[in-house]
DOKOL-236338 format. One record per residue (C-alpha): chain; z, x negated, y. Coordinates in nm, 2 decimals, always signed. Layout:
! DOKOL-236338
[A,[Z,X,Y]]
...
***
This chain:
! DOKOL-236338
[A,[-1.84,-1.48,-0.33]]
[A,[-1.53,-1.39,-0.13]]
[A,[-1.43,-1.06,-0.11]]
[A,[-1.47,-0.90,+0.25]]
[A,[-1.14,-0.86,+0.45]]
[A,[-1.03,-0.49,+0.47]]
[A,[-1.06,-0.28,+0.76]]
[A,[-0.71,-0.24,+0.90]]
[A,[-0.55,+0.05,+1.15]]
[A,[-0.26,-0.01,+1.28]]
[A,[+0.02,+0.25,+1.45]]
[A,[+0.20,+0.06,+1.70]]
[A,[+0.26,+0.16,+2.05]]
[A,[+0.45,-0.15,+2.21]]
[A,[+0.14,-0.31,+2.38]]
[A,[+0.26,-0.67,+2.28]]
[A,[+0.26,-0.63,+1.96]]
[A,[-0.13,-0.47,+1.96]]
[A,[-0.23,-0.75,+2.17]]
[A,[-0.04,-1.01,+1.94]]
[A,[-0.19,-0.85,+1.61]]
[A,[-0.53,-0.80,+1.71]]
[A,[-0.60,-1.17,+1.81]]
[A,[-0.41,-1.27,+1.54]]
[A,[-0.58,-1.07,+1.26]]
[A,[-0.93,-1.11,+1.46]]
[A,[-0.91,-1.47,+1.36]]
[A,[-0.85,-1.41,+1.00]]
[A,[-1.15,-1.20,+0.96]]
[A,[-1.00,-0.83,+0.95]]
[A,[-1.10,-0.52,+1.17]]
[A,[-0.83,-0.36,+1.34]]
[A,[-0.85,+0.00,+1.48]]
[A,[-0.54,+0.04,+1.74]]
[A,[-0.32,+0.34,+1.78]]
[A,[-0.05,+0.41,+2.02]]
[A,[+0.08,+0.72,+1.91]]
[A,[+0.12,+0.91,+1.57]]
[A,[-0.09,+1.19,+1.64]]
[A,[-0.37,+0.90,+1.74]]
[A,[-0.31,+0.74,+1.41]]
[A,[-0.34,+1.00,+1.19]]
[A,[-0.70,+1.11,+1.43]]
[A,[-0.86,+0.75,+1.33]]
[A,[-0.71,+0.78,+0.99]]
[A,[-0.93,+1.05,+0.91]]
[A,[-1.21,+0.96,+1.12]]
[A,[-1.26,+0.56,+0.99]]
[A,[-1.07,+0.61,+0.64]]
[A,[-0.90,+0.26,+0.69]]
[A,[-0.82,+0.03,+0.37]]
[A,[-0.48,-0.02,+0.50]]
[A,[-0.28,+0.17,+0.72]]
[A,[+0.02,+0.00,+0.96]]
[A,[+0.26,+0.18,+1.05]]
[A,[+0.53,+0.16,+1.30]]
[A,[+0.86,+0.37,+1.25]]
[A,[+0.96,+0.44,+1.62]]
[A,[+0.69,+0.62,+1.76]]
[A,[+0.67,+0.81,+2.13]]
[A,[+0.51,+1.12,+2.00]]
[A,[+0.65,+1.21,+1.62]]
[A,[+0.81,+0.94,+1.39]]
[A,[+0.64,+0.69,+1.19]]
[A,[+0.81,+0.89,+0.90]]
[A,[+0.59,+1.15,+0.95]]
[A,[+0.28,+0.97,+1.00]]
[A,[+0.34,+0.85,+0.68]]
[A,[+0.40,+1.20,+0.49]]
[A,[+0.10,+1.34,+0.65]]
[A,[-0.12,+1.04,+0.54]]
[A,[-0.02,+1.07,+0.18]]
[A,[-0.15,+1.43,+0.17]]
[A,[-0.46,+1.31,+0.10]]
[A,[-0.46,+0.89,+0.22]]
[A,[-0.45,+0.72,-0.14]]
[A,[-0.47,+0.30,+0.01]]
[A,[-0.17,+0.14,+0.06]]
[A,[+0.04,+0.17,+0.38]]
[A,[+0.29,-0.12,+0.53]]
[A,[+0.54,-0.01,+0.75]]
[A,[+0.64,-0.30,+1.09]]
[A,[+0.95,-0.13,+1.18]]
[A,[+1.27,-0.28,+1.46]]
[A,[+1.51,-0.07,+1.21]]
[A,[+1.63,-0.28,+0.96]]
[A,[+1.86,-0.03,+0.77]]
[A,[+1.87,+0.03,+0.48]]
[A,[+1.81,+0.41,+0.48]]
[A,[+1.51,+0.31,+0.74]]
[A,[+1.38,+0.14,+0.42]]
[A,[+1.45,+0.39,+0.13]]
[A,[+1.34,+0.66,+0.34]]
[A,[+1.01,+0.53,+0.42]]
[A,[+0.90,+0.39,+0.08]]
[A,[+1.01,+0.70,-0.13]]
[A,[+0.77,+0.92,+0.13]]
[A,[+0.49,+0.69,+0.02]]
[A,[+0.46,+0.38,+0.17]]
[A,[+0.37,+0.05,-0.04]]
[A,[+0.60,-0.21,+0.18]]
[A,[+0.84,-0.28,+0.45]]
[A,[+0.80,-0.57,+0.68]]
[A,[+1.11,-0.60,+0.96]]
[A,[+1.04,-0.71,+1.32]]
[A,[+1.03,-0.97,+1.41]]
[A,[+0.80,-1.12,+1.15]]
[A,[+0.58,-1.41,+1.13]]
[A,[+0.18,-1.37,+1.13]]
[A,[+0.22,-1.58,+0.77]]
[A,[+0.43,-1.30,+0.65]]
[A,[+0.19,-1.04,+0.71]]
[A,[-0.13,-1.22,+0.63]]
[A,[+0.06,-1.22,+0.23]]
[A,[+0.16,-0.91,+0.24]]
[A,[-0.23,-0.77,+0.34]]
[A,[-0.35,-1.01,+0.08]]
[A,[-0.13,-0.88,-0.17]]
[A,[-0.25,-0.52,-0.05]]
[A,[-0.66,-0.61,-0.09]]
[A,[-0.63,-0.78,-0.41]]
[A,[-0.50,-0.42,-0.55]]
[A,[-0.73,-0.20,-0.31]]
[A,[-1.01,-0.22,-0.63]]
[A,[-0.79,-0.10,-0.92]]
[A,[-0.52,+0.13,-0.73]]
[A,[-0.72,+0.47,-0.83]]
[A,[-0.76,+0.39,-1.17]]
[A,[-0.41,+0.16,-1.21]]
[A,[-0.35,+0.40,-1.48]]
[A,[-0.66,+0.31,-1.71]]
[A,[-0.61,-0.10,-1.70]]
[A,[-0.49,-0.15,-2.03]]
[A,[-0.40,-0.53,-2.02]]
[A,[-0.14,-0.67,-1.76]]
[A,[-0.05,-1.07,-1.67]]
[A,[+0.27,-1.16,-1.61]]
[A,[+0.26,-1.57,-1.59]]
[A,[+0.31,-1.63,-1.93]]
[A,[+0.38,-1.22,-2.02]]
[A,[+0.11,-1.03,-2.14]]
[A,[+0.13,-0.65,-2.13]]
[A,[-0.08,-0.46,-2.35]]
[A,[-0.03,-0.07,-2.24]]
[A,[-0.27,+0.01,-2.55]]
[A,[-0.08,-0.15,-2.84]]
[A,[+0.26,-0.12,-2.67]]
[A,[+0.32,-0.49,-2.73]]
[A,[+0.46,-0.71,-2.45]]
[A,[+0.43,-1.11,-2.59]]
[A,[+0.51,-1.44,-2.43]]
[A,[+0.27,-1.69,-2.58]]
[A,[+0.13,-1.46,-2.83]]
[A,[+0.52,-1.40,-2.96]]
[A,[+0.65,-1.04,-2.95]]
[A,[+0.94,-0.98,-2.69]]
[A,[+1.10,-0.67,-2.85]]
[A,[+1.19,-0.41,-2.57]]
[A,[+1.37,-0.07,-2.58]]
[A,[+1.18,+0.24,-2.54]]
[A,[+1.34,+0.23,-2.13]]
[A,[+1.31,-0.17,-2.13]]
[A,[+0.93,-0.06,-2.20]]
[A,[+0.91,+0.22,-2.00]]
[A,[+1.08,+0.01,-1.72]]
[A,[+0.90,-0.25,-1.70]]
[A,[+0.51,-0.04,-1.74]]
[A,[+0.62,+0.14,-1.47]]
[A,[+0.68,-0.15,-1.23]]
[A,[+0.41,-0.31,-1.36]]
[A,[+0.14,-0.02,-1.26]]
[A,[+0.26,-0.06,-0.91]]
[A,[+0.28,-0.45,-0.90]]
[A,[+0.39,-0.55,-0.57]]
[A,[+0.51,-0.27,-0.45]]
[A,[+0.90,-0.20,-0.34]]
[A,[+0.95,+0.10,-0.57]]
[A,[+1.32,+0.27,-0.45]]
[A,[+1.57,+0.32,-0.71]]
[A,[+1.54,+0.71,-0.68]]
[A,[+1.19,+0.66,-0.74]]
[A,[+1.25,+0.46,-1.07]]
[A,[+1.49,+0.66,-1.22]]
[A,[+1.26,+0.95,-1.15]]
[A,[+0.99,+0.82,-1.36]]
[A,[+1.18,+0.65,-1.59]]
[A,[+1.49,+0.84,-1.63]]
[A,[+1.38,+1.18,-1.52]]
[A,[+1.45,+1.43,-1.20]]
[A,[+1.80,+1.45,-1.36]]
[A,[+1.91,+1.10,-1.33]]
[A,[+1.78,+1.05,-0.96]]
[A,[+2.15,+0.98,-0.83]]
[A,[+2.29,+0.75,-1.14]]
[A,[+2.18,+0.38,-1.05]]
[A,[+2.42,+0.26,-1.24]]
[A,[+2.14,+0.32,-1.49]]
[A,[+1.93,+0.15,-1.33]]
[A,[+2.13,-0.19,-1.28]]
[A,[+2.26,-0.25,-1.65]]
[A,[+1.90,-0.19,-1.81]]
[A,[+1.69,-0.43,-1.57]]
[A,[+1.94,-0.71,-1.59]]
[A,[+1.89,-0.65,-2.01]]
[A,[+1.54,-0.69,-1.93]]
[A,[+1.57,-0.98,-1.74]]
[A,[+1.72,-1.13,-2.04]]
[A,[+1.47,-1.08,-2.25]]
[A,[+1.13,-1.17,-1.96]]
[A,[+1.29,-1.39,-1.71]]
[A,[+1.28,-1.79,-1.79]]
[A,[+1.62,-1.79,-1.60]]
[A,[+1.75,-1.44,-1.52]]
[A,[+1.98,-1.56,-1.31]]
[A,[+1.67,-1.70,-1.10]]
[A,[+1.47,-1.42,-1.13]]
[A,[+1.08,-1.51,-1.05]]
[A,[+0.89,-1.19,-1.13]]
[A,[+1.13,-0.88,-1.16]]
[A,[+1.29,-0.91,-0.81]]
[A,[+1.53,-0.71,-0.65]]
[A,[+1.45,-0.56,-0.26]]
[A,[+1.86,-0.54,-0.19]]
[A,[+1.97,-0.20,-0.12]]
[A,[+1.65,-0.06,-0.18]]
[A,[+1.53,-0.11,-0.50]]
[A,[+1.31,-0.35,-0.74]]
[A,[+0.94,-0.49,-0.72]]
[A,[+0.75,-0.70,-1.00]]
[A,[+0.57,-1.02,-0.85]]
[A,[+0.25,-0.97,-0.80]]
[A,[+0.25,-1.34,-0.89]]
[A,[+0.60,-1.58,-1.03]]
[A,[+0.79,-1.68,-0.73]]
[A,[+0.90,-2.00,-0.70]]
[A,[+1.24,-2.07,-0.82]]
[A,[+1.48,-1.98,-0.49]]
[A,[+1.89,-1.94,-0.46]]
[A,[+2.03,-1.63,-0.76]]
[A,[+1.91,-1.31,-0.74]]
[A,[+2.08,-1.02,-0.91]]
[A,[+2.05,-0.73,-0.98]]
***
């Protein structure tokens, strides 16, 4: 049986954009909630408890930014940000308050459609993403209780930060994690402004779980932003590095 679709809200106050989404996710099967203003938005947040949240950045009334920090005072589902700004800071500043992924206007209905999909599929096990104790990666198996990662059954031997590295993006498969926010979890508060961290351990674990690390299919890099694990192998495309 299919899954239903979730119930969306979205944040957006340019009334083309509410009119495009809405018939657009309408025939797809979601429920959309419209609001035009943050204050709005964070009223039918708490009144309908969406299963995703839609934000837009530029807002008449307070910034998206803010919708976003007051959500994730107590709103646990994921949140996608539609935003015009297309810096970077725009980006790092809006994932590391909380939000799960950053889609740039313009953007194509096929875009979004993914991105929700990807959302949903996770909406089941994001409370308890903690407790799964197995993980797929094509090919990769992660198994959190033995510590063992294996490719066809054979051990792939990992540093302690490989490890830790690669769990961490793995509980939050999918999702653009900043690289302040993995050097805070992997590294420690300490480290939060040494990326050069960062770089030379993932492209050592690329070596060791990418077919081709120069192609890189499942530990991706969001370019100036930071890194996401596929939630399923891309298909080979042009380099990638980090």
């Amino acid at each position: 049986m299919t899954a239903p679709l979730a119930n969306l809200l979205l944040v957006e106050d340019d009334p083309q954009i509410q009119r495009f989404l809405a018939t657009a996710l309408d025939a797809h099967g979601y429920t959309l909630r419209i609001a035009g203003t943050g204050n709005e938005g964070l009223q039918l947040a708490a009144l309908h408890q969406p299963d995703i949240a839609i934000v837009d950045i530029g807002l008449p009334d307070i910034s998206g930014l803010d919708v976003i920090r007051r959500l994730r005072e107590w709103f646990t589902q994921p949140i996608l940000v539609l935003s015009a700004r297309d810096r970077e800071n725009d980006k790092v500043a809006a994932l590391d308050l909380g939000a799960d992924d950053y889609l740039t206007k313009p953007f194509g209905i096929g875009e979004l459609l993914a991105r929700l999909r990807v959302m949903q599929r996770h909406l089941g096990t994001r409370d308890a993403k903690h407790e799964v104790a197995r993980i797929d990666l094509g090919d990769i198996t992660l198994d959190l209780a033995t510590r063992r990662v294996t490719r066809g059954g054979a051990d792939i031997h990992l540093t302690p930060i490989e490890y830790q590295l690669l769990t961490t993006l793995a509980r939050h498969r999918g999702k653009v994690l900043t690289h302040r926010q993995l050097l805070r979890e992997v590294w420690g508060a300490a480290h939060t402004e040494s990326p050069q961290y960062l770089r030379i351990y993932m492209r050592a674990l690329r070596r060791k779980i990418e077919t081709d690390p120069a192609q890189p299919r499942l530990l991706l890099t969001e370019v100036g932003v930071g890194y996401r694990l596929a939630d399923e192998p891309e298909p080979a495309t042009a380099p990638k590095t980090a």
